[in-house]
PyMOL Python script that loads the backbone (N, CA, C, O; Angstrom):
from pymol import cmd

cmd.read_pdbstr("""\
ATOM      1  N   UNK A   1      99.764 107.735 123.447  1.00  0.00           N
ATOM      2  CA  UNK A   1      99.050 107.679 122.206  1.00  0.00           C
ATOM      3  C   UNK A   1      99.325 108.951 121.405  1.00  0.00           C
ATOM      4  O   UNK A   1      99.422 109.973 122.084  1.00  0.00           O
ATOM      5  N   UNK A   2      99.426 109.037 120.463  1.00  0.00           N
ATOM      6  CA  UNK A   2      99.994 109.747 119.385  1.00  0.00           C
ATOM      7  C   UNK A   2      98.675 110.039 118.601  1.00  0.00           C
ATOM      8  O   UNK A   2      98.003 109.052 118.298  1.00  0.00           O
ATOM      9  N   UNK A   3      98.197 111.342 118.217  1.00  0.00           N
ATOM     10  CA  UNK A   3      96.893 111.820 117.457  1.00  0.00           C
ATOM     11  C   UNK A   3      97.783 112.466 116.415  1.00  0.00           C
ATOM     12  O   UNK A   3      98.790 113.128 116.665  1.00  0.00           O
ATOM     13  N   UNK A   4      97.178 112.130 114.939  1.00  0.00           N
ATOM     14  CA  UNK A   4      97.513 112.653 113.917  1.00  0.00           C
ATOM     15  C   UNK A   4      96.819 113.514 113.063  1.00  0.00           C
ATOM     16  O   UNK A   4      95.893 112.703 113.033  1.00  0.00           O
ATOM     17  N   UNK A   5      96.331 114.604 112.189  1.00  0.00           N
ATOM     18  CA  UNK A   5      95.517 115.417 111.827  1.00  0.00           C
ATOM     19  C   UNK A   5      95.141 114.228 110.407  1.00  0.00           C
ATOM     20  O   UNK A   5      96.078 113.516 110.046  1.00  0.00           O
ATOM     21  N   UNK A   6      93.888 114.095 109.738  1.00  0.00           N
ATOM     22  CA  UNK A   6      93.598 113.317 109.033  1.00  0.00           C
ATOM     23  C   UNK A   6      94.172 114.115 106.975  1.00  0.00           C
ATOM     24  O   UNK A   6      94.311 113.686 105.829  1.00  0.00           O
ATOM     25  N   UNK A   7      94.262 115.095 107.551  1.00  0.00           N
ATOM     26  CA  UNK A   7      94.968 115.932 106.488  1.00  0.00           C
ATOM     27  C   UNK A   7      96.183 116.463 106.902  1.00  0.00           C
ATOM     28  O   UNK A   7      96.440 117.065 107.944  1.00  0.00           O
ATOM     29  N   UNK A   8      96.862 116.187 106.017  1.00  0.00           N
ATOM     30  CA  UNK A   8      98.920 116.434 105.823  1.00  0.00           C
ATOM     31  C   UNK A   8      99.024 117.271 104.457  1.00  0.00           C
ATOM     32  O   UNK A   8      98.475 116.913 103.415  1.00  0.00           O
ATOM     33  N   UNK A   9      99.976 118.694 104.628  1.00  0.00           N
ATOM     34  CA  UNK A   9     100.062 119.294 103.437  1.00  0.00           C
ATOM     35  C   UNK A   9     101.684 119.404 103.435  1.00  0.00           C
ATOM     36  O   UNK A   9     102.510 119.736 104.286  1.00  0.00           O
ATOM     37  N   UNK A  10     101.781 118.808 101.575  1.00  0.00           N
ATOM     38  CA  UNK A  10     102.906 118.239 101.592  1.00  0.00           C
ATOM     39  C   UNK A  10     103.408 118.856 100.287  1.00  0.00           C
ATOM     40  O   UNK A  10     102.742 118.583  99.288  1.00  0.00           O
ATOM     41  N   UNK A  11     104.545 119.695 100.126  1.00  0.00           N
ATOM     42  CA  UNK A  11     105.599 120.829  99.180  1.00  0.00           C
ATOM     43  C   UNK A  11     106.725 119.835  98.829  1.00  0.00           C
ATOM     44  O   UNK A  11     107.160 118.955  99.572  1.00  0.00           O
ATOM     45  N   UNK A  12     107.092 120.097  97.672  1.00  0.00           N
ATOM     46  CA  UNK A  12     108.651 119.296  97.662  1.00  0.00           C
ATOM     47  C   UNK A  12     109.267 120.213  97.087  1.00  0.00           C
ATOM     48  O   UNK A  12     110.220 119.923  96.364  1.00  0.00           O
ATOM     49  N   UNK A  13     108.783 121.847  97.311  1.00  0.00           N
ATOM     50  CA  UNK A  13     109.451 123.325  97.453  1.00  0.00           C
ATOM     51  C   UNK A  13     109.935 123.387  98.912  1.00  0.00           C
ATOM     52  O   UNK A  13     111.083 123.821  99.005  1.00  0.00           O
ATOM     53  N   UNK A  14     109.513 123.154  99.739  1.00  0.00           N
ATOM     54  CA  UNK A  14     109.805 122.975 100.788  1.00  0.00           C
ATOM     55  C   UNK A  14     108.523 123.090 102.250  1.00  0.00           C
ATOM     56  O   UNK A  14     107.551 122.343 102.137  1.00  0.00           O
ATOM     57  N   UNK A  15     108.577 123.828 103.279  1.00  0.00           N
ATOM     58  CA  UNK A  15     107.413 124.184 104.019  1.00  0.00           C
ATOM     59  C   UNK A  15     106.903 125.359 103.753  1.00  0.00           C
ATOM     60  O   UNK A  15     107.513 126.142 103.024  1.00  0.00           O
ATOM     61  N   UNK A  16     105.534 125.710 104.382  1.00  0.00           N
ATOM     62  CA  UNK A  16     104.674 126.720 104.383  1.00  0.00           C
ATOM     63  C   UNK A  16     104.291 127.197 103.184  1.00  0.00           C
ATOM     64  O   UNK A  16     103.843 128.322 102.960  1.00  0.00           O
ATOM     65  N   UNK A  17     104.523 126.094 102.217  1.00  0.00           N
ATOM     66  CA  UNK A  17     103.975 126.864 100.763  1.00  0.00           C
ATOM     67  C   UNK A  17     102.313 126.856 100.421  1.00  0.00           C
ATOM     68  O   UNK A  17     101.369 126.143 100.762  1.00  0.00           O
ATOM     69  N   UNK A  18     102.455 127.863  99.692  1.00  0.00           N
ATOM     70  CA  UNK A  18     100.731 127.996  98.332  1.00  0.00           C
ATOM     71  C   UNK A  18     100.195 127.041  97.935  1.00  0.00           C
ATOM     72  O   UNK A  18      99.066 126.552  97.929  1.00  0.00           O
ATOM     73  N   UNK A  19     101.483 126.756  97.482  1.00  0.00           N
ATOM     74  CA  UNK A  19     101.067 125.766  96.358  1.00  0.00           C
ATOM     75  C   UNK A  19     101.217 124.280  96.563  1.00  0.00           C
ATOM     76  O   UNK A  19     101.241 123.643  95.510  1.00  0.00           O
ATOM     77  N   UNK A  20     101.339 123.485  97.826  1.00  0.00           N
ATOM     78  CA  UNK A  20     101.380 122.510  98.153  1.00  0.00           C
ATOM     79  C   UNK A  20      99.939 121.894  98.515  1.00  0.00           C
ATOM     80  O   UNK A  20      98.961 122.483  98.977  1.00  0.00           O
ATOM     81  N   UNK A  21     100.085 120.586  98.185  1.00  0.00           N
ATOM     82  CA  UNK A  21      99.298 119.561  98.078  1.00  0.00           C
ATOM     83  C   UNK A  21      98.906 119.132  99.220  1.00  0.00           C
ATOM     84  O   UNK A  21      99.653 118.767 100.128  1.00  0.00           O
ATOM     85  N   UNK A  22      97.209 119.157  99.248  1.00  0.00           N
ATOM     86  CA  UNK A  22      96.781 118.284 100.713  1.00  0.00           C
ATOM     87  C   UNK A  22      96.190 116.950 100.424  1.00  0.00           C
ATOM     88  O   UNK A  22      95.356 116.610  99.584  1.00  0.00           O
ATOM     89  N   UNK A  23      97.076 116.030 101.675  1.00  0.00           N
ATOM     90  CA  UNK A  23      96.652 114.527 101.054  1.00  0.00           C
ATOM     91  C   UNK A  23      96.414 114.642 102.298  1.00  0.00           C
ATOM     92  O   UNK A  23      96.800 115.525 103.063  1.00  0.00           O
ATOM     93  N   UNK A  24      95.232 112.988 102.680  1.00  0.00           N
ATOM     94  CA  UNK A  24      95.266 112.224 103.277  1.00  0.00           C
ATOM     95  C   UNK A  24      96.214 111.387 104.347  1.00  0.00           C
ATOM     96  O   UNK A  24      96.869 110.387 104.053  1.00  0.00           O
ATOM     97  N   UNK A  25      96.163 111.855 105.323  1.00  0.00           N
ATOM     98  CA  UNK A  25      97.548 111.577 106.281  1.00  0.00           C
ATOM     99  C   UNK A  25      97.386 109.849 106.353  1.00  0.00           C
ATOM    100  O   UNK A  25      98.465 109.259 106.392  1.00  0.00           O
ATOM    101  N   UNK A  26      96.183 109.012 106.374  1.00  0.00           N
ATOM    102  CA  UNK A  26      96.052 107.950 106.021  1.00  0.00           C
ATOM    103  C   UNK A  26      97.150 107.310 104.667  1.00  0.00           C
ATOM    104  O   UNK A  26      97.958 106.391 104.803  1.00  0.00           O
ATOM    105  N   UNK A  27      96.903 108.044 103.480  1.00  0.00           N
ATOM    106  CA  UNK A  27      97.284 108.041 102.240  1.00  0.00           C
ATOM    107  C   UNK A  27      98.791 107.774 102.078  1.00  0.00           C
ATOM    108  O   UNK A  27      99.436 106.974 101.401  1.00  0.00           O
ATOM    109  N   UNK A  28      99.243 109.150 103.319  1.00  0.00           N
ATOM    110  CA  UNK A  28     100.459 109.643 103.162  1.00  0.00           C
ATOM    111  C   UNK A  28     101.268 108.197 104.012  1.00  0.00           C
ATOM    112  O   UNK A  28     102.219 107.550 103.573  1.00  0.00           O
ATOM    113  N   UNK A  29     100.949 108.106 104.582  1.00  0.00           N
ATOM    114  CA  UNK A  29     101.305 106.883 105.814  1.00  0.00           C
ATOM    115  C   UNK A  29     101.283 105.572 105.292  1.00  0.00           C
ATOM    116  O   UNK A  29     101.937 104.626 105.732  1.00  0.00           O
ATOM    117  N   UNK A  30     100.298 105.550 104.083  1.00  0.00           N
ATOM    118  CA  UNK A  30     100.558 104.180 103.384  1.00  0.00           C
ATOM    119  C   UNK A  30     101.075 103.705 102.289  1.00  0.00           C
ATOM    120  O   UNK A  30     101.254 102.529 101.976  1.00  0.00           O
ATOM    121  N   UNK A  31     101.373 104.920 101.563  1.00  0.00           N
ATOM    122  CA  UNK A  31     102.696 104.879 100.638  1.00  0.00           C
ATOM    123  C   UNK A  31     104.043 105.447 101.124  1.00  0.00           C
ATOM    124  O   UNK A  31     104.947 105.419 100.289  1.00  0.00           O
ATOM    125  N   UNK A  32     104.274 105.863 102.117  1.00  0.00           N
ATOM    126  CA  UNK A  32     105.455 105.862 103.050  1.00  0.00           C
ATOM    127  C   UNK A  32     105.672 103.998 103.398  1.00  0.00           C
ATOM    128  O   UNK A  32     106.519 103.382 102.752  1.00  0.00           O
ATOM    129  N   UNK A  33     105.104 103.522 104.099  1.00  0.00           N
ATOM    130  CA  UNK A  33     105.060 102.273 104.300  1.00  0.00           C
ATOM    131  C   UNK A  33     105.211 101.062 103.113  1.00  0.00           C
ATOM    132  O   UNK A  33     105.540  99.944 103.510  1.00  0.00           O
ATOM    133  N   UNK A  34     104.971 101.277 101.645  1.00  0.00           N
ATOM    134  CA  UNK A  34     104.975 100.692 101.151  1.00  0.00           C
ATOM    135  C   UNK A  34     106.352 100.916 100.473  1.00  0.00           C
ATOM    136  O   UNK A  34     107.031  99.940 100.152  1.00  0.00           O
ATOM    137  N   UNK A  35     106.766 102.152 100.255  1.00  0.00           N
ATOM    138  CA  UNK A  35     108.178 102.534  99.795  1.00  0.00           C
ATOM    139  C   UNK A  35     109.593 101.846 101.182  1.00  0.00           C
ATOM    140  O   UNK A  35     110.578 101.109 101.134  1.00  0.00           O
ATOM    141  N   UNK A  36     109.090 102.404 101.917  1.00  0.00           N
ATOM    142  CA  UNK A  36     110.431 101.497 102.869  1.00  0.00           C
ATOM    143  C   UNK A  36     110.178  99.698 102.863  1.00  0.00           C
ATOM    144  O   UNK A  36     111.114  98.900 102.901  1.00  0.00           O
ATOM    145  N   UNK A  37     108.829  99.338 102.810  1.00  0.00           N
ATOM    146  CA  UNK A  37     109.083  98.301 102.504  1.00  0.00           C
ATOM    147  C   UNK A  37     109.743  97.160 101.171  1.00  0.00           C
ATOM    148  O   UNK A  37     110.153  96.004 101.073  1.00  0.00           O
ATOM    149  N   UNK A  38     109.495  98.476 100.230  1.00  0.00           N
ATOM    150  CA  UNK A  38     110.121  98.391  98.889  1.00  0.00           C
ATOM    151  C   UNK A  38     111.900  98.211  99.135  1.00  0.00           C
ATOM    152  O   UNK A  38     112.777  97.350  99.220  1.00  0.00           O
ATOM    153  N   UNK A  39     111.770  99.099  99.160  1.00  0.00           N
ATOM    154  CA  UNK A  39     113.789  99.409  99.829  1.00  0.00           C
ATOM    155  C   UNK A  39     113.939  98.494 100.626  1.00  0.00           C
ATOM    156  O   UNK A  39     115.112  98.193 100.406  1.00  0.00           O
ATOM    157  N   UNK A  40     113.491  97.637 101.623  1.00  0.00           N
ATOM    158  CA  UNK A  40     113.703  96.722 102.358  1.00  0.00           C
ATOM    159  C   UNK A  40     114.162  95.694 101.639  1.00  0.00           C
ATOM    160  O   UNK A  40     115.336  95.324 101.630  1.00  0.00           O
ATOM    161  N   UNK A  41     112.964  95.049 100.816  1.00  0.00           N
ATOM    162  CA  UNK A  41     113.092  94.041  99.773  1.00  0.00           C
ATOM    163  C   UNK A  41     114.435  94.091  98.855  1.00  0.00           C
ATOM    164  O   UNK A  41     115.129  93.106  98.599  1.00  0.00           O
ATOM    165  N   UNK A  42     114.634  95.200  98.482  1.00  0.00           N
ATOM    166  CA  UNK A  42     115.639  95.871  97.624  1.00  0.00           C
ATOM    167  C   UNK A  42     116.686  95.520  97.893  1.00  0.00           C
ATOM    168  O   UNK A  42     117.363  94.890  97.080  1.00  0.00           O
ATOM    169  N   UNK A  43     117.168  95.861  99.244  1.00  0.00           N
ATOM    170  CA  UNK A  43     118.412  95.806 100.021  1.00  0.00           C
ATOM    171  C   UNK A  43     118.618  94.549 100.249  1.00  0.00           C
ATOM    172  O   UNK A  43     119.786  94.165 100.177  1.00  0.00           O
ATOM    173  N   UNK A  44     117.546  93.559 100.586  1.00  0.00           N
ATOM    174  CA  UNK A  44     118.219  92.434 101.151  1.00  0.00           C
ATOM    175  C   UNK A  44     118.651  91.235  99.604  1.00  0.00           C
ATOM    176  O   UNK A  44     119.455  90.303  99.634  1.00  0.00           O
ATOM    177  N   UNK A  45     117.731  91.734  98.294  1.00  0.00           N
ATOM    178  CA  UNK A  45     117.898  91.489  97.319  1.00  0.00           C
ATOM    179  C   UNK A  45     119.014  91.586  96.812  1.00  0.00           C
ATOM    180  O   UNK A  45     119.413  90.696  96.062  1.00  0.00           O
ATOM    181  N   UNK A  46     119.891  92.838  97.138  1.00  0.00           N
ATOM    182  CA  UNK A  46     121.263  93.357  96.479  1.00  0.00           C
ATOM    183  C   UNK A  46     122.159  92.331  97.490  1.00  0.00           C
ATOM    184  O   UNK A  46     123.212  91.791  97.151  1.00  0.00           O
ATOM    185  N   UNK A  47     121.557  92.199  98.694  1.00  0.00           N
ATOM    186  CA  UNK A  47     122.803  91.638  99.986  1.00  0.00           C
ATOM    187  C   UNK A  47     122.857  90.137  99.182  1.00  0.00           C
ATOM    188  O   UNK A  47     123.861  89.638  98.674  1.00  0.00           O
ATOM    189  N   UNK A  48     121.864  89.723  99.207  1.00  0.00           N
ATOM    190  CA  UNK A  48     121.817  87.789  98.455  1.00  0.00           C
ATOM    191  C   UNK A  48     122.420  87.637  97.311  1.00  0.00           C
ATOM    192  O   UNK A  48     123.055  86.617  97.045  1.00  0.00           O
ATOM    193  N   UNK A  49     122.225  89.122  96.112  1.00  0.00           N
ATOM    194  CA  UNK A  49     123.138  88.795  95.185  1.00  0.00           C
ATOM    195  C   UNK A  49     124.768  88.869  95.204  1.00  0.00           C
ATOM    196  O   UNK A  49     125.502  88.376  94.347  1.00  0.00           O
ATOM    197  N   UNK A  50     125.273  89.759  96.635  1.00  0.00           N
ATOM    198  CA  UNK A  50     126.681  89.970  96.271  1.00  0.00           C
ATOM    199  C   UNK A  50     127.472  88.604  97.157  1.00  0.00           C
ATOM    200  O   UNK A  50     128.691  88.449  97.090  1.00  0.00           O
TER     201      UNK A  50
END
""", "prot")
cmd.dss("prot")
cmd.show_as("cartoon", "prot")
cmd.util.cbc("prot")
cmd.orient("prot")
């Protein structure tokens, strides 16, 4: 079993920054999930059209 902290702090400066954003590791986990499922759709969309 895998324990996750319910807060994730997240830079797109990179790690250990100031000025980075604390989300919801819930949050973070469910728009991660909704983006690969996006790209999923995407991909098999581009595969049917060629």
């Amino acid at each position: 079993m895998i324990m996750l902290t319910k807060r994730i702090t997240i830079s797109e400066r990179g790690f250990d920054r100031t000025d980075a954003a604390v989300m919801s590791t819930l949050e973070v986990m469910n728009d991660w999930n909704q983006m690969v499922t996006t790209l999923d759709r995407l991909e098999q969309m581009m595969h049917h059209a060629a």
